[in-house]
C-alpha angles and dihedrals in degrees: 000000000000114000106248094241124185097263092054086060093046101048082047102050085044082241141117119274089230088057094054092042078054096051103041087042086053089220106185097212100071128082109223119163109250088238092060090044086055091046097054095040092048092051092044083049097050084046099056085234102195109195118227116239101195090060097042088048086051099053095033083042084223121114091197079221116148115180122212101196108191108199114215144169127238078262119041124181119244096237084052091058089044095051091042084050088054093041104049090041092065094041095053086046099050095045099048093050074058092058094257125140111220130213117185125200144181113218131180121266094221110029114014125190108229098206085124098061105037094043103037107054089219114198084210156358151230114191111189125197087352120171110234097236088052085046097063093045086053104047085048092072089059125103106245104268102035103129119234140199130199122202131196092356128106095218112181108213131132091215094061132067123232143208112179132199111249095235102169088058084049102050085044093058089045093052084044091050094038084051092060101033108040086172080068123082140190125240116201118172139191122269120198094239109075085213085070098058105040 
């Protein structure tokens, strides 16, 4: 099946090229009657136009790509696997009703290949269960300004904000609730920077 091109839409649409590039692209600085704009986007739209986003990433200069890099060892608990699943679902979901593209990727707690980073141009990052030593190889590979997020990980650095999980609330809840109710019992697990678990 022929790949639906620009020009396909434009001779169609009895229109420039420029002006549907224009259209589909939604650029702000041109004036295009309403009418010609709805006729474009109906016929790319009859069409099935898929944009190409090698090309767009080439002229924005933007890949739209955002990476969730998920740090684990040669033996990774289940619950682990089950949390990570929850977690990088609603993360996929809230950054591609914001237009991203998301890779996700498993990387070695130890010892991660960066093929991600160096080959993908990713605009950001989430970096999930990450050592602090790993943390800095990795963040080394990123363009200054791409923004990065670390998740369940305690990383000193002056050049990165923090929030940080109240845990001593938490472990006192969980004292106060373990009191009342002894058939209850408290889970803890080990997180692969030694900060988290102190």
């Amino acid at each position: 099946m022929k790949k639906i091109t620009l020009k396909d839409i434009a001779k169609e649409a009895h229109v420039s090229v420029a002006t549907v590039s224009y259209v589909l692209n939604h650029v702000k600085n041109q004036t295009i009657p309403n009418e010609t704009k709805c006729k474009v986007m109906g016929i790319a739209e009859r069409m099935n136009y898929i944009p190409d986003l090698t090309a767009k990433a080439l002229v924005k200069r933007k890949t739209g790509l955002i990476g969730i890099m998920i740090c684990k060892e040669r033996e990774y608990p289940f619950w682990k696997e089950f949390q990570d699943y929850q977690l990088v679902s609603r993360l996929e979901y809230l950054l591609t009703a914001k237009g991203y593209h998301v890779v996700v990727s498993s990387l070695e707690a130890t010892d991660p290949k960066l093929d991600i980073v160096l080959e993908r141009h990713l605009e950001g990052a989430f970096l999930i269960n990450v050592r602090k030593d790993v943390f800095h190889r990795i963040s080394n590979h990123f363009k200054f300004g791409v923004p990065i997020v670390v998740i369940d990980s305690a990383i000193e650095d002056d050049l990165f904000h923090k929030v940080h999980f109240d845990w001593t609330s938490a472990i006192y809840k969980a004292k106060v609730d373990l009191a009342w109710n002894p058939s209850c019992f408290l889970v803890t697990e080990q997180f692969h920077e030694v900060g988290m678990a102190e």
